[in-house]
FIZA-409663 format. One line per field, with one value per residue (C-alpha): residue number from 1; x, y, z. Coordinates in steps of 0.25 Angstrom, whole numbers, padded with zeros to 4 digits. Example, Ala and Ser with C-alpha at 12.3 -4.5 7.8 and 13.67 -1.06 7.14 Angstrom:
<atoms>
pos	c(1 / 2)
x	c(0049 / 0055)
y	c(-0018 / -0004)
z	c(0031 / 0029)
</atoms>
This chain:
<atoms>
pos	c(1 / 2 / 3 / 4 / 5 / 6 / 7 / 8 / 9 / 10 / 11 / 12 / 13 / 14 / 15 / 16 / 17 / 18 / 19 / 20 / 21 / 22 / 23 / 24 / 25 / 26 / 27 / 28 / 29 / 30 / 31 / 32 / 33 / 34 / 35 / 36 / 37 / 38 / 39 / 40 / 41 / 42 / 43 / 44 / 45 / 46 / 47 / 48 / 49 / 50 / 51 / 52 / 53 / 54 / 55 / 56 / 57 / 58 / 59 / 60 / 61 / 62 / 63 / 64 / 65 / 66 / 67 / 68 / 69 / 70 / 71 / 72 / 73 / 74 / 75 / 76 / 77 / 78 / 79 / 80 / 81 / 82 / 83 / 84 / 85 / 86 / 87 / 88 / 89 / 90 / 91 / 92 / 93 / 94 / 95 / 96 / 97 / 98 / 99 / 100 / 101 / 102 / 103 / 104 / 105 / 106 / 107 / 108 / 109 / 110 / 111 / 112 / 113 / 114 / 115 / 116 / 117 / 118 / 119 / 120 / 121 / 122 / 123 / 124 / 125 / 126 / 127 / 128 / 129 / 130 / 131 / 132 / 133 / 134 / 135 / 136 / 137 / 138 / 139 / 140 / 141 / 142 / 143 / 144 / 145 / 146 / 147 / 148 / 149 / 150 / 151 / 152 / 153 / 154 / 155 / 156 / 157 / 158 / 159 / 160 / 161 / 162 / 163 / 164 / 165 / 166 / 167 / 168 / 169 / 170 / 171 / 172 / 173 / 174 / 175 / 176 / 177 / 178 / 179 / 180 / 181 / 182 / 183 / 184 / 185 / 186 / 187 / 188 / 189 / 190 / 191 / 192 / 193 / 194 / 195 / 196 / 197 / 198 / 199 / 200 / 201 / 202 / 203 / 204 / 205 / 206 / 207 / 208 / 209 / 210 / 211 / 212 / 213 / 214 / 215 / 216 / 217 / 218 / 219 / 220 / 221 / 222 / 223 / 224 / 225 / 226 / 227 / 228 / 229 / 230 / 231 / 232 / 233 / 234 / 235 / 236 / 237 / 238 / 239 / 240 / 241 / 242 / 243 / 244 / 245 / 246 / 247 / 248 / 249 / 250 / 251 / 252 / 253 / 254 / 255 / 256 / 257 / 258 / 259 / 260 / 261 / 262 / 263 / 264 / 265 / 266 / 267 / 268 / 269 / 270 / 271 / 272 / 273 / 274 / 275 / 276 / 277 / 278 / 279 / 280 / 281 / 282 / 283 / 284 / 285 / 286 / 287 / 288 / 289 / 290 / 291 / 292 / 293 / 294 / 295 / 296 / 297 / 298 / 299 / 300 / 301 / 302 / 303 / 304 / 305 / 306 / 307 / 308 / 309 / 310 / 311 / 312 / 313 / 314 / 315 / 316 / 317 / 318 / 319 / 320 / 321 / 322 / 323 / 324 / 325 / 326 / 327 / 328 / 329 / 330 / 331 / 332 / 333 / 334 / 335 / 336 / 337 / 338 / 339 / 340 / 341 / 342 / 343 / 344 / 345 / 346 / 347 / 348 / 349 / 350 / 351 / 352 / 353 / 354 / 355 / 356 / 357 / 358 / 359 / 360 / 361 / 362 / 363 / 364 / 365 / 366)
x	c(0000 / 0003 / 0004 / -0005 / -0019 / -0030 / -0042 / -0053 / -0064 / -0075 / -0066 / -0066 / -0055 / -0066 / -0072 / -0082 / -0077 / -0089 / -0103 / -0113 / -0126 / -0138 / -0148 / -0157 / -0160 / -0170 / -0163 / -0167 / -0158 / -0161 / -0146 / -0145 / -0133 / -0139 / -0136 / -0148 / -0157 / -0163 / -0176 / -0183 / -0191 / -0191 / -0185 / -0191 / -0181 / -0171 / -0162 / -0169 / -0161 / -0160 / -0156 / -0146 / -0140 / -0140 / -0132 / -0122 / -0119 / -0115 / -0106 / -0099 / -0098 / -0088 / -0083 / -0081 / -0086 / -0090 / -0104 / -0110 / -0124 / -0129 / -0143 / -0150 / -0150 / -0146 / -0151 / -0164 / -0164 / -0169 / -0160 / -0148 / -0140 / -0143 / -0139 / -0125 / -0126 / -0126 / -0114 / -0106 / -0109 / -0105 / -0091 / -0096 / -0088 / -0103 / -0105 / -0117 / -0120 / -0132 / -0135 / -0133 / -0150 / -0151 / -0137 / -0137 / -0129 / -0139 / -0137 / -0122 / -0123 / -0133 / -0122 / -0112 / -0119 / -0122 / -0106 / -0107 / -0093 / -0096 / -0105 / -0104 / -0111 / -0113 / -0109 / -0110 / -0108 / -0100 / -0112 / -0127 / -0132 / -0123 / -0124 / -0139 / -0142 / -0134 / -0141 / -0155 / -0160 / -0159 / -0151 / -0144 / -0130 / -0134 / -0139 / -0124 / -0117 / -0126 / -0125 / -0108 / -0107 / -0116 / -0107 / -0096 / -0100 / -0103 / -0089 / -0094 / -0085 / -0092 / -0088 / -0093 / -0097 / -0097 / -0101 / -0095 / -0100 / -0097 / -0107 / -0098 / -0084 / -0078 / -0084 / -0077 / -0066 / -0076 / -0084 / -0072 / -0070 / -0084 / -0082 / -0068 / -0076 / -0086 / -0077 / -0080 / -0069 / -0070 / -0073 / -0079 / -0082 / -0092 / -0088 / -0103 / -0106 / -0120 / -0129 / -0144 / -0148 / -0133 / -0137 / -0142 / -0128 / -0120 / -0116 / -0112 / -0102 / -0087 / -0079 / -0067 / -0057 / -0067 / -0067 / -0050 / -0049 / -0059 / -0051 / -0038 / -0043 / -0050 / -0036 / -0027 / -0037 / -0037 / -0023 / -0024 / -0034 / -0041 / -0052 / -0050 / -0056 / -0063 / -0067 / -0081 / -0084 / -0073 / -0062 / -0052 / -0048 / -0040 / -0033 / -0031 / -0028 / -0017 / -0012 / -0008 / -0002 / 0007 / 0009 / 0011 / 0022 / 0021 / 0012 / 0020 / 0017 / 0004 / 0006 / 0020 / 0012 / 0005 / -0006 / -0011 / -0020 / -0007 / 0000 / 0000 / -0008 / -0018 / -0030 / -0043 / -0048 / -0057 / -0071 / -0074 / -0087 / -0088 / -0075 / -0075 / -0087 / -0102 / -0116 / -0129 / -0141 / -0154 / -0159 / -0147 / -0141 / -0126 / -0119 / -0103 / -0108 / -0120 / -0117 / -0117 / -0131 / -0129 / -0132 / -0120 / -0130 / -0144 / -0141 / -0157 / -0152 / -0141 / -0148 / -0138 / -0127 / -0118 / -0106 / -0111 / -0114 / -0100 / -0091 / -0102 / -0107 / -0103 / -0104 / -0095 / -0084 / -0085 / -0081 / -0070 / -0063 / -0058 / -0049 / -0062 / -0065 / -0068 / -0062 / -0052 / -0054 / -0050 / -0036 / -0033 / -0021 / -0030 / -0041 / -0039 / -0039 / -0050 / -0059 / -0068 / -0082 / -0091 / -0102 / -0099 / -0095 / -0108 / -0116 / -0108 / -0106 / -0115 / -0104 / -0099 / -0086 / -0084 / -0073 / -0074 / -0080 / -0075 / -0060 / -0049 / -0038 / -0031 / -0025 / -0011 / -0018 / -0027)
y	c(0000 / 0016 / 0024 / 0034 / 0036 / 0030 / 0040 / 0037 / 0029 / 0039 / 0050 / 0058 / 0050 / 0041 / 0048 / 0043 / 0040 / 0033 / 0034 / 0025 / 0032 / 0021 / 0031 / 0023 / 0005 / 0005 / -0003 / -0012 / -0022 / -0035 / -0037 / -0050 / -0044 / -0030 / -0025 / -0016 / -0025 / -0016 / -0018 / -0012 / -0001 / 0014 / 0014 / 0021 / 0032 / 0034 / 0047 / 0059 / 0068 / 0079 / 0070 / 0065 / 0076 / 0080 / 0068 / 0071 / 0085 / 0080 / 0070 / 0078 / 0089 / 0079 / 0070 / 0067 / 0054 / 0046 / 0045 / 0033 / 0035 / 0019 / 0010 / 0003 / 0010 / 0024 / 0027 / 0027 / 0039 / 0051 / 0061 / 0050 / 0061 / 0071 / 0066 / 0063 / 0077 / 0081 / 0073 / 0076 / 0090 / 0090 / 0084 / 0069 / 0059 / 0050 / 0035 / 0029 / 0015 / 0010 / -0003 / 0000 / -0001 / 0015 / 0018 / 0023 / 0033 / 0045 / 0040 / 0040 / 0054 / 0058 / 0051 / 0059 / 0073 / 0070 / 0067 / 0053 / 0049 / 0033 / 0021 / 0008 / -0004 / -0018 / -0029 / -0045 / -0053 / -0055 / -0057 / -0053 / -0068 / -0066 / -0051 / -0052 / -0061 / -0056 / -0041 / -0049 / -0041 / -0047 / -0034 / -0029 / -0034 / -0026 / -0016 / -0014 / -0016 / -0005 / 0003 / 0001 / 0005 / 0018 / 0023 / 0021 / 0028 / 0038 / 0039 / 0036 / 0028 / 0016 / 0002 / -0013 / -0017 / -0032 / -0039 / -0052 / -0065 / -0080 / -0079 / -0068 / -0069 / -0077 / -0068 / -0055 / -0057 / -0056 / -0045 / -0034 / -0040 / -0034 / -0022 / -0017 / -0021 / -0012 / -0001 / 0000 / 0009 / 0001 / -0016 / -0016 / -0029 / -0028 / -0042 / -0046 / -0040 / -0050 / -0038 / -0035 / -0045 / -0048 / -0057 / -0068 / -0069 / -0072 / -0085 / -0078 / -0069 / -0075 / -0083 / -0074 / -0082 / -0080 / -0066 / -0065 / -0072 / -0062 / -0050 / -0056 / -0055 / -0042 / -0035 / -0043 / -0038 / -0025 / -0024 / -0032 / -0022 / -0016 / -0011 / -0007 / -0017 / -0010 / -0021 / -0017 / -0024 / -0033 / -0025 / -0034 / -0031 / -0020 / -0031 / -0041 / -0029 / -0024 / -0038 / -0039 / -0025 / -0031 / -0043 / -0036 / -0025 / -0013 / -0005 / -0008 / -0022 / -0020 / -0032 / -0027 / -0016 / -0017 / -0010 / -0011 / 0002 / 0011 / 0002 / 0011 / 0000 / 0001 / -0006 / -0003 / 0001 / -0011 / -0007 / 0007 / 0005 / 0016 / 0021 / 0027 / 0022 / 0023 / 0018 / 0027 / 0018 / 0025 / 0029 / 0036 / 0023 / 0024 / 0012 / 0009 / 0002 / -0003 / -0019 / -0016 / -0011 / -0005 / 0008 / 0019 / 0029 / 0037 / 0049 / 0054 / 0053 / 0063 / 0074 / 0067 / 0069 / 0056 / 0064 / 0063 / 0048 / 0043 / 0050 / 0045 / 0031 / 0021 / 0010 / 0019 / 0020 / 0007 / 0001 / 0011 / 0006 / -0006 / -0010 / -0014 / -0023 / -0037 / -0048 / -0050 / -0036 / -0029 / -0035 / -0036 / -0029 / -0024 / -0018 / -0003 / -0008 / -0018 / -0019 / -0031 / -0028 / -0023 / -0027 / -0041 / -0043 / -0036 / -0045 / -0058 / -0055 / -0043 / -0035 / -0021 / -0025 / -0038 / -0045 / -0046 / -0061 / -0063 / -0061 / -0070 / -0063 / -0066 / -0054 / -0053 / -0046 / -0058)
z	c(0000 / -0002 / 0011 / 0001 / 0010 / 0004 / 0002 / 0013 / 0006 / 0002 / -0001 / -0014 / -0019 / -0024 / -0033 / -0045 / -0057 / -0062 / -0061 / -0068 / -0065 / -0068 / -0076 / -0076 / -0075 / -0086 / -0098 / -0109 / -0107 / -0098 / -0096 / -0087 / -0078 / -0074 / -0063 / -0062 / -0068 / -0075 / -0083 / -0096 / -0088 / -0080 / -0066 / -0056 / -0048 / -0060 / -0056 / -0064 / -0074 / -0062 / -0052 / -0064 / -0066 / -0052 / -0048 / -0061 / -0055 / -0042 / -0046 / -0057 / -0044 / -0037 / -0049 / -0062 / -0065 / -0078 / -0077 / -0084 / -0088 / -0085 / -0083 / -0087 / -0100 / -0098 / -0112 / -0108 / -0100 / -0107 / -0100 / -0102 / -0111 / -0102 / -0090 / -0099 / -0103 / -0090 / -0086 / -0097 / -0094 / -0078 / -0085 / -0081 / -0092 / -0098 / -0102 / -0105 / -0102 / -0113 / -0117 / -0132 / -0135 / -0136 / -0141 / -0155 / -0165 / -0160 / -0143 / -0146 / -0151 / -0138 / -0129 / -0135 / -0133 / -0120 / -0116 / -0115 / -0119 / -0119 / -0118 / -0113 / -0121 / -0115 / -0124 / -0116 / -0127 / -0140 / -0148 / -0148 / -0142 / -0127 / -0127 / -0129 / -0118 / -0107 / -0112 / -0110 / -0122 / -0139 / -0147 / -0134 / -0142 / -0155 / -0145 / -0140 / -0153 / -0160 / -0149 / -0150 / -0164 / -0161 / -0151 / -0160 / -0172 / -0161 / -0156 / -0141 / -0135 / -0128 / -0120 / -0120 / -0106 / -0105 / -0092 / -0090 / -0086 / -0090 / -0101 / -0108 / -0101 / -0114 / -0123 / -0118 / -0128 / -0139 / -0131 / -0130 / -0146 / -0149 / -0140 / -0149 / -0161 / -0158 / -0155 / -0138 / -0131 / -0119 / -0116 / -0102 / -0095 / -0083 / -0075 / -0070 / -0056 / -0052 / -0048 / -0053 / -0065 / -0064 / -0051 / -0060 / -0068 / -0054 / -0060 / -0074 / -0065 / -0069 / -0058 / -0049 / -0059 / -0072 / -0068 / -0067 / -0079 / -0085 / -0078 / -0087 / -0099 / -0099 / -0093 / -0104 / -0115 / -0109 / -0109 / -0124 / -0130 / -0140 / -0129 / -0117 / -0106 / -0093 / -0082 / -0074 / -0062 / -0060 / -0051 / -0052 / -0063 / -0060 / -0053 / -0065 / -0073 / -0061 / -0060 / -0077 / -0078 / -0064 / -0072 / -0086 / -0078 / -0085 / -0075 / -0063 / -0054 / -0047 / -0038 / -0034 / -0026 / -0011 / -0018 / -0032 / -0033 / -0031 / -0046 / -0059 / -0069 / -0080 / -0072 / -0069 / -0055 / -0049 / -0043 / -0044 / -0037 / -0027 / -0030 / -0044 / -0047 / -0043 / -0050 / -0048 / -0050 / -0059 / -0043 / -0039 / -0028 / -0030 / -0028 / -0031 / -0045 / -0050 / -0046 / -0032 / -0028 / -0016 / -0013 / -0011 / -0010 / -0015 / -0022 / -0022 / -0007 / -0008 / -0019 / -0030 / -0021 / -0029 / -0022 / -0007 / -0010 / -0017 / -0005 / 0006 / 0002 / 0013 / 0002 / -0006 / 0005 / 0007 / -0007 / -0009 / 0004 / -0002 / 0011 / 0018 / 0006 / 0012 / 0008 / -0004 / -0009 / 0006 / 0005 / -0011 / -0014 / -0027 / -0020 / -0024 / -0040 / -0038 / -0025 / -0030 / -0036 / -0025 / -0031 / -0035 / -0019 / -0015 / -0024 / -0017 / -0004 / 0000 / 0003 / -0005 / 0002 / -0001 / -0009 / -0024 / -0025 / -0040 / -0040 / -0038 / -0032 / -0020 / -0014 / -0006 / 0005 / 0008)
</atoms>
């Protein structure tokens, strides 16, 4: 270890980075791993456009996030370009996260008006047959692909989220083959986090050593190219990735060092749940992401006040003190770079705290 001080948990030295904002759980997809398990319909209690724009002042008056504009289907909001307006106005980076259905060359150009700088597209199969199924609806795949080549003849830059599970794990050579050919800036794997619909895949969720060897792959063709390859929800990766470049030498041996936060390498950070990162559901609950859904605060509570909850949370102090981690995860020597999904030990044990239950590692400390 340093002899640096640690800032206290809670302080402004976490500050947000990201913030998915649910604008609304209405969505015409059925897709069998939903967190939200969102349905085809209105939902009662949806944060208004004031109270929107509201909550967008207050966070840009302490931060300067990207904002990602999520659902459900966020392009069934009518204000949807206004509220990224809005954002794009108060000096808020904008994504958009649609399911490709209501994406078109006119949207892209709406999108683009509006300051929205990218979109994310979700694509779980390498052909129409396995994409379709997991997606729950016929023509979701055609739905993404179309909605792929729009945003490319627009010049937005988007990504391909892919959430793995055993069904699709060996196809995700052929999935990020798809994602160059279609011209995505970004391949990004989600690993399944069993939450909302996604309770019923618990048994389609990879094993610790089917999730390391996963890991592997995507950090050696990350490092092989042509597409960059960003990990979501699976901490430890930033681990895999720390141990390669150690291995590999040319950043410097993480492992030689007591702690591998303070090593200068090329990986990711693990779970930013809380700590960079915070979801606002379509009510206005924050929670440290929207896998784990439990509440960090109500901002209807607090006059839209996201500042006053994100420093006073108790449940955000807590995950951002990641010595009292229990288990595994409160010793490892890669705690500060990975920290275990919170929600995947919630969704296990019943405990925020808990150790990461899908990872292999043994650390020194225990």
């Amino acid at each position: 270890m340093t002899n640096e001080k640690r800032p206290a948990p809670g302080g402004d030295a976490f500050l947000p980075r990201l913030i998915a904002w649910e604008v609304t759980r209405s969505c015409p997809l059925a897709c069998r791993h939903c967190r939200a398990a969102a349905r085809n319909e209105p939902y009662e209690g949806e944060l208004s456009t004031d109270e929107g724009r509201r909550l967008l002042d207050n966070i840009a008056a302490f931060a300067r996030p990207t904002i990602i504009l999520t659902g459900g289907e966020p392009m069934l909001r009518a204000d949807i370009y206004d509220l990224a307006g809005h954002a794009h106005a108060l000096g808020l980076p904008v994504v958009l996260a649609p399911c490709g259905q209501m994406v078109d060359d006119a949207a892209v150009a709406r999108m683009k008006s509006a300051g929205i700088h990218c979109i994310s597209l979700s694509i779980d199969g390498a052909d129409a047959a396995s994409h379709d199924a997991f997606r729950g609806v016929p023509g979701a795949f055609d739905m993404a692909v179309r909605a792929a080549q729009a945003a490319r003849r627009g010049g937005l830059e988007f990504q391909i989220n892919t959430t793995v599970t055993r069904a699709n794990r060996d196809a995700l050579p052929a999935i990020r083959d798809l994602a160059v050919r279609l011209g995505a800036a970004v391949f990004n794997p989600f690993l399944l986090v069993p939450t909302g619909r996604g309770a019923d895949l618990a048994g389609q969720e990879l094993s610790a050593a089917e999730y390391e060897r996963t890991l592997g792959w995507l950090a050696d063709a990350d490092r092989a190219g042509p597409i960059r390859i960003r990990v979501t929800c699976a901490p430890h990766y930033a681990r895999v990735q720390a141990q390669r470049a150690a291995r590999a030498g040319p950043y410097g041996s993480v492992q030689d060092k007591d702690d591998p936060a303070e090593a200068p390498a090329p990986f990711s950070r693990g779970c930013m749940g809380g700590k960079t990162f915070a979801f606002i559901s379509h009510t206005g609950i924050v929670q440290i992401c929207g896998f784990l859904d439990e509440p960090a605060g109500d901002l209807r509570q607090v006059d839209l006040d996201f500042a006053r909850v994100w420093r006073e949370s108790p449940l955000l102090k807590a995950v951002r003190d990641v010595d009292a981690y229990h288990g595994r995860c409160g010793v490892c020597e890669y705690r500060r770079v990975c920290g275990g999904c919170r929600a995947r030990a919630f969704a296990f044990t019943g405990d925020t705290l808990a150790e990461e239950p899908f990872c292999v590692y043994q650390p020194r400390g225990g």
